[in-house]
N, C-alpha and C positions, 0 to 999 in steps of 0.2 A: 899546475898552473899557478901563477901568481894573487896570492892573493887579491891586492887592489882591480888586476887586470880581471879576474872572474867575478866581482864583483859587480864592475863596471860593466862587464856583457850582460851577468843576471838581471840587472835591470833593467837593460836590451828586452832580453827576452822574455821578461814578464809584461814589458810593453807589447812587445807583438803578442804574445798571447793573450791580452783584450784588447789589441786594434782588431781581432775577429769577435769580440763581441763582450760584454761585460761575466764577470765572474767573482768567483770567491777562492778565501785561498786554498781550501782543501782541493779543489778542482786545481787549482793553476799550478800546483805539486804534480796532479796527476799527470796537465798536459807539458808540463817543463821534464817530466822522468825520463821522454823518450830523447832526451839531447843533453841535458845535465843534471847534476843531483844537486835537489834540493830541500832543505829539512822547512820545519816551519819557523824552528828561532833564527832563520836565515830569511824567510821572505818576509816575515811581518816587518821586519827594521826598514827592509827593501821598501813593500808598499808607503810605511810611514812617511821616509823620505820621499817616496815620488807625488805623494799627497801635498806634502810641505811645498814642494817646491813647482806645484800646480799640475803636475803630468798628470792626475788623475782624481777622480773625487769620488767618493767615498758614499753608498746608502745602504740601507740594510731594509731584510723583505724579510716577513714573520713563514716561517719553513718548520714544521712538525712544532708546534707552539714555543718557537725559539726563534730570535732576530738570529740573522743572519748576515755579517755584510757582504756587500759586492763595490765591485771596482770596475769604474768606467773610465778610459783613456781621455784625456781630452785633448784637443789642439795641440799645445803647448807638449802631451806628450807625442803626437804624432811627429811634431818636429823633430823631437830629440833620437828617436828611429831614424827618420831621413838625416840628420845630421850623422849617427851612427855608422850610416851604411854608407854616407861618403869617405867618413875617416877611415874606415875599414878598407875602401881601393886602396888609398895611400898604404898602411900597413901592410897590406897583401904585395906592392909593389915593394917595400921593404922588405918582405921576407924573403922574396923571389931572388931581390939581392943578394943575404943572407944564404940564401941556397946555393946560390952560385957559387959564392965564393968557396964555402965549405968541400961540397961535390964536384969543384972545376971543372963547371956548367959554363956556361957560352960568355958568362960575365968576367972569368978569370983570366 
């Protein structure tokens, strides 16, 4: 997969994985494993930017006498999901194209 392009869903998908509820990152490896692969010097950069740029905000909860952070989605990132999953119809309509033409499917 393309770089930029997997990057760009990675953040996709670290969003839905705390639009069900706040987390940290060793968890959000474990629940990101069953769909793509993720290390951690790949998600910290991820979280960092979606902090920066207000998807989520960031506190931390004292866990076997060690801070811990966690990440909460907020608005700003709920949108960027819903905006996702629009651009994603268009795309899926492009590939369908893409398909056709290849397979001389019903489009060719």
């Amino acid at each position: 997969m393309d770089v930029q392009l997997k990057r760009g869903v990675l953040e996709i998908c670290v969003l839905a994985v705390l639009n069900r509820g706040e987390s940290y990152g060793y968890q959000m490896i474990k629940d990101l494993s069953s769909c793509i692969e993720v290390s951690e010097s790949t998600l910290y950069p991820i979280l960092k930017r979606l902090e920066k740029n207000e998807c989520v905000t960031v506190f931390t909860v004292e866990h076997n006498s060690r801070l811990r952070k966690y990440y909460r989605i907020t608005g700003e990132g709920q949108k960027k999901i819903r905006a996702f999953l629009e651009e994603w119809k268009e795309m899926m309509g492009i590939y369908h194209f893409i398909e056709d033409q290849v397979t001389g499917g019903a489009g060719a």
